[in-house]
DRENDO-1510 file (C-alpha; in Angstrom, 1 decimal, always signed):
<recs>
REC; n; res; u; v; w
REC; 1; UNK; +230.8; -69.3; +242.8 .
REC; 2; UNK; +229.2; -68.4; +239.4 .
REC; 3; UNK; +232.1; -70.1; +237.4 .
REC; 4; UNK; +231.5; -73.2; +239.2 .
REC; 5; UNK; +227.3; -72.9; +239.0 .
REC; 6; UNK; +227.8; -72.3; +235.7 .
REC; 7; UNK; +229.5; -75.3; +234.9 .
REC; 8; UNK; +227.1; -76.9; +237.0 .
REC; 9; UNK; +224.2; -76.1; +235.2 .
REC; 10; UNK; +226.3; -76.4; +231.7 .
REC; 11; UNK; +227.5; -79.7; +231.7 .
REC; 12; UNK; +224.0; -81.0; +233.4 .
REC; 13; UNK; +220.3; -80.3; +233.4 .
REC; 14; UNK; +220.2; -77.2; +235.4 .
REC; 15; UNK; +216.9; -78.9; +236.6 .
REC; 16; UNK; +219.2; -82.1; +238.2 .
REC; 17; UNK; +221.5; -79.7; +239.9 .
REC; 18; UNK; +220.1; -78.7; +243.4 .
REC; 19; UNK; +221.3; -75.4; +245.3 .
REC; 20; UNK; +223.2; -77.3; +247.7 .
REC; 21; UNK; +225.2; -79.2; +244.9 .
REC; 22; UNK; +225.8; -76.0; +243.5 .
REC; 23; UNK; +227.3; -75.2; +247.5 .
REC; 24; UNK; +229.2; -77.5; +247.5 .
REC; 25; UNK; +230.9; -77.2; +244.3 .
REC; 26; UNK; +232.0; -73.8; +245.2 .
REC; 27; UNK; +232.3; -74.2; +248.5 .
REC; 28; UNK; +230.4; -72.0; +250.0 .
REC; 29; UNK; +227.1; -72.0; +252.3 .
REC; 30; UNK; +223.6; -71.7; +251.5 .
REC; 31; UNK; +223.5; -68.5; +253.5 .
REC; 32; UNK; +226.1; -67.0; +251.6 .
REC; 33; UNK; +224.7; -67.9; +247.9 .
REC; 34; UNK; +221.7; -66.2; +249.4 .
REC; 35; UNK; +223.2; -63.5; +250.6 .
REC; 36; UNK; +225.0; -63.0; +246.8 .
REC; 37; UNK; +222.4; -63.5; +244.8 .
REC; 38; UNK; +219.3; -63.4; +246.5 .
REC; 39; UNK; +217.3; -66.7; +245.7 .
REC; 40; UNK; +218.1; -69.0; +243.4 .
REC; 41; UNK; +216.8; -67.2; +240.4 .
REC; 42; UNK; +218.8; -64.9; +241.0 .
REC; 43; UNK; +221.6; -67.2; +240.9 .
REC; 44; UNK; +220.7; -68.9; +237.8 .
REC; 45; UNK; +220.1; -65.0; +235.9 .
REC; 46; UNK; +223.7; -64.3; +237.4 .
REC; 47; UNK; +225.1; -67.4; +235.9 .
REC; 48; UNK; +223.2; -67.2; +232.5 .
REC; 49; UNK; +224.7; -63.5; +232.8 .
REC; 50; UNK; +228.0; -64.5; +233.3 .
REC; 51; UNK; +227.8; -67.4; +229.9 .
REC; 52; UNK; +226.7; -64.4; +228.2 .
REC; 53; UNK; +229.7; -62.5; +228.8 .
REC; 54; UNK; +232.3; -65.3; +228.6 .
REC; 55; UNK; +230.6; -67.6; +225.6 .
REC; 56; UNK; +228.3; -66.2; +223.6 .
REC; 57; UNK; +230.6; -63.0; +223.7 .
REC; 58; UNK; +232.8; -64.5; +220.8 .
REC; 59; UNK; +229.5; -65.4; +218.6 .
REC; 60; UNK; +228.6; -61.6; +219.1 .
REC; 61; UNK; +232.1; -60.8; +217.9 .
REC; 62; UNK; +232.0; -63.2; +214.9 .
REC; 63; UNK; +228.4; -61.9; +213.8 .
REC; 64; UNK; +229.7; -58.4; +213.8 .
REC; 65; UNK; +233.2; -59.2; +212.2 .
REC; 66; UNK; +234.6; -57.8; +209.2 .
REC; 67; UNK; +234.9; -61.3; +207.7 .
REC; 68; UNK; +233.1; -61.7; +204.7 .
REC; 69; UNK; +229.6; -62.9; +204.6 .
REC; 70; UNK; +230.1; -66.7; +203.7 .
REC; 71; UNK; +233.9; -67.1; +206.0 .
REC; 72; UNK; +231.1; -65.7; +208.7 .
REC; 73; UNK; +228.8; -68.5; +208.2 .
REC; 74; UNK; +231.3; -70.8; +207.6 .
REC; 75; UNK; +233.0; -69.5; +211.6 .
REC; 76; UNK; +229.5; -70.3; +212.9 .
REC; 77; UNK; +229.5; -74.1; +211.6 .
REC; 78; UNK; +232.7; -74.7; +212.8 .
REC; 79; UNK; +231.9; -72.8; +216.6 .
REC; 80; UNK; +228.8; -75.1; +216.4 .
REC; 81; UNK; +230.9; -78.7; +215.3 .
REC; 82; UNK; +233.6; -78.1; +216.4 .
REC; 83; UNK; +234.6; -75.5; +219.6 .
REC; 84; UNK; +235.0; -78.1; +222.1 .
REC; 85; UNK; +233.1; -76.0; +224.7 .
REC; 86; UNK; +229.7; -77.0; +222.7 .
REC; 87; UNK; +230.1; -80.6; +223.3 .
REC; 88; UNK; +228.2; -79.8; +226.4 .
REC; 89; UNK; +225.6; -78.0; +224.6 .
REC; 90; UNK; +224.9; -73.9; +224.7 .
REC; 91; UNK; +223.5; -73.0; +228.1 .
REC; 92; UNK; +221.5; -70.7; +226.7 .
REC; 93; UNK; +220.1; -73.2; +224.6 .
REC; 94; UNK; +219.4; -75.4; +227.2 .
REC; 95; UNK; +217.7; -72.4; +229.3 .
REC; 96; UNK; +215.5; -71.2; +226.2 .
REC; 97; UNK; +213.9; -74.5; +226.0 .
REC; 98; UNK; +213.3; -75.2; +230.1 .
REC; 99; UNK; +212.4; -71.3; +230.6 .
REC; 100; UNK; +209.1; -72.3; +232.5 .
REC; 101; UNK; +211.4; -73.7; +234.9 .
REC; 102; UNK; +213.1; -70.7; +236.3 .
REC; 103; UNK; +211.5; -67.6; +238.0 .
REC; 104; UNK; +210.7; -64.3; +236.8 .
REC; 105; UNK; +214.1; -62.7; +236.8 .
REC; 106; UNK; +216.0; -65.7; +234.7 .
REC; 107; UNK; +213.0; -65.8; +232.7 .
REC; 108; UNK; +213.3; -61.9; +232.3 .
REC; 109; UNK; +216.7; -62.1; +231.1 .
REC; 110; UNK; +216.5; -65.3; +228.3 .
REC; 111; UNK; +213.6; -62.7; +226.5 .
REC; 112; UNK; +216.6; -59.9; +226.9 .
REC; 113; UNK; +218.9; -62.2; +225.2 .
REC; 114; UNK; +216.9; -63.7; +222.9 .
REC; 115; UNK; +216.1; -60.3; +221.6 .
REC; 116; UNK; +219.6; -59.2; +221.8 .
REC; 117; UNK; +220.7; -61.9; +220.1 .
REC; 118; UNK; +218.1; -62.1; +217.3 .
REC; 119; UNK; +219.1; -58.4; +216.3 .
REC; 120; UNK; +222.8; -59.4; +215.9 .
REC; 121; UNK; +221.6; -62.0; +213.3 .
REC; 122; UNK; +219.7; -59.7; +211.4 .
REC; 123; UNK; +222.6; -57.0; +211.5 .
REC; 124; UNK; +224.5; -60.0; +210.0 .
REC; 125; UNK; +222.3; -60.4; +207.2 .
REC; 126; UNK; +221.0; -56.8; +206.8 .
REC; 127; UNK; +225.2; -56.0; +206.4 .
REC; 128; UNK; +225.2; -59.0; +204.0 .
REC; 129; UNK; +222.6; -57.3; +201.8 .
REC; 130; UNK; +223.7; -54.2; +201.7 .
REC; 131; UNK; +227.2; -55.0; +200.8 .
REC; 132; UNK; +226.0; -57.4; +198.1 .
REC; 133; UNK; +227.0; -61.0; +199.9 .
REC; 134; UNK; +223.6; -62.2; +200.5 .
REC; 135; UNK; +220.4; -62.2; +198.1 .
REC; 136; UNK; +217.8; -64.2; +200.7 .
REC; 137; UNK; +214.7; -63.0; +199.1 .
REC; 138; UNK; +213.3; -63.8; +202.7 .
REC; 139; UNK; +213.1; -60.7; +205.5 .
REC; 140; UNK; +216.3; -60.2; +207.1 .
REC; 141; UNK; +214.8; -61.1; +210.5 .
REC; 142; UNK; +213.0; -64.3; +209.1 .
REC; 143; UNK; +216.9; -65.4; +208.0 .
REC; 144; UNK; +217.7; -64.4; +210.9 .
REC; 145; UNK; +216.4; -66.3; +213.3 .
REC; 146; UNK; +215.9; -69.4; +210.9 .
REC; 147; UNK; +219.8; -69.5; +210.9 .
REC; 148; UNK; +219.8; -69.3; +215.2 .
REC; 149; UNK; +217.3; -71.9; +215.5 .
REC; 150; UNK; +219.6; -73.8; +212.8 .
REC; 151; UNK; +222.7; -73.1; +215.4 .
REC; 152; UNK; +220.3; -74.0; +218.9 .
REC; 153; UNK; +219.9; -77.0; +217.2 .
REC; 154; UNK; +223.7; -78.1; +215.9 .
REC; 155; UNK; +224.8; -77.4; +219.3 .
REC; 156; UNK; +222.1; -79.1; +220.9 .
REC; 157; UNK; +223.2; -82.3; +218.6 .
REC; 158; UNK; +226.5; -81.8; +220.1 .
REC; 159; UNK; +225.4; -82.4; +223.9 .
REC; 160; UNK; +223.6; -85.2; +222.6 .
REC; 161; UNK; +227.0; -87.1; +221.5 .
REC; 162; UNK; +226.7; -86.5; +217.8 .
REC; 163; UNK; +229.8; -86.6; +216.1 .
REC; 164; UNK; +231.3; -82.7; +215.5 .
REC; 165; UNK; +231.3; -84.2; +211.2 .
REC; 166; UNK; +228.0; -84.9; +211.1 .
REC; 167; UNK; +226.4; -81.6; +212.9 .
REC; 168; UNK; +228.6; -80.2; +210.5 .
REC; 169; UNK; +226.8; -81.9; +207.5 .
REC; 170; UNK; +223.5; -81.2; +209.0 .
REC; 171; UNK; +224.5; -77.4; +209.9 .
REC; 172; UNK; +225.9; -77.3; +206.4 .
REC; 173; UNK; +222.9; -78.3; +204.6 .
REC; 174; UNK; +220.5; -76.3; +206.7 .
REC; 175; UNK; +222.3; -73.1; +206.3 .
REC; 176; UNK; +222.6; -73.8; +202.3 .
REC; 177; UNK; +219.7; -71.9; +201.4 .
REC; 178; UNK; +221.2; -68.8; +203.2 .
REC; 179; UNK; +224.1; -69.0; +201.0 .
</recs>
């Protein structure tokens, strides 16, 4: 059920993709997705859960690598260009930006996320600093979340139809002042 509402709500507008199509997909009845989950926030915090745990996992991984500093940023362009599951776009891209849309407890867990998230990018770049890789003369956090709004957007590019070489040129420039 989540892997298929998951996909659902990936590879469209979670908005365009109704509780019944959702159903259907996984075959299953409306009673029962209720009976899992709830309501249908609580499907869509389940499902942005799950991407969490099977996506965004790896950029977790890659941010807290031993890799050196620039091969790090240079993993992150090429997850953005060129990992053929972003040609769909990040879910949790598309969620951040149509948050209004969902009820409290989706809403509840994008803020959870987001903050999660925003403190693995400025590990990255507090590690960078300390080891001597990266002399930002910016805040660490600033950098931080300059370079996942930078990322949001590459992979948003991406579901768009933008060729993987030029959100590559475009990530690549952006990111050049971190480097």
């Amino acid at each position: 059920m989540l892997e298929a509402a998951m996909n659902a709500y990936w590879q469209d507008d979670r908005a365009a993709i109704s509780v019944n199509a959702v159903c259907a997909l996984a075959g299953v009845s409306k009673p029962s997705l209720y009976r899992d989950f709830g309501s249908e926030d609580g499907l869509t915090a389940a499902v942005l859960e799950r991407y969490g745990q099977t996506v965004l996992v790896g950029v977790e991984a890659l941010l807290s690598s031993s890799q050196s500093y620039g091969a790090k940023l240079d993993a992150l362009v090429s997850f953005a260009a060129d990992d053929p599951q972003m040609e769909a776009g990040c879910l949790f891209v598309k969620m951040r930006a149509t948050r209004s849309r969902f009820g409290p407890q989706t809403r509840a867990l994008l803020a959870a996320m987001e903050k999660h998230f925003q403190a693995h990018y400025t590990q990255f770049f507090t590690d960078a600093a300390a080891c001597g890789e990266w002399h930002g003369g910016v805040a660490t956090d600033l950098a931080a979340n300059y370079l996942q709004e930078q990322m949001g957007l590459a992979v948003s590019q991406r579901a768009t139809g933008k060729l993987s070489e030029a959100v590559r040129a475009f990530l690549m420039l952006a990111i050049s002042v971190l480097r």
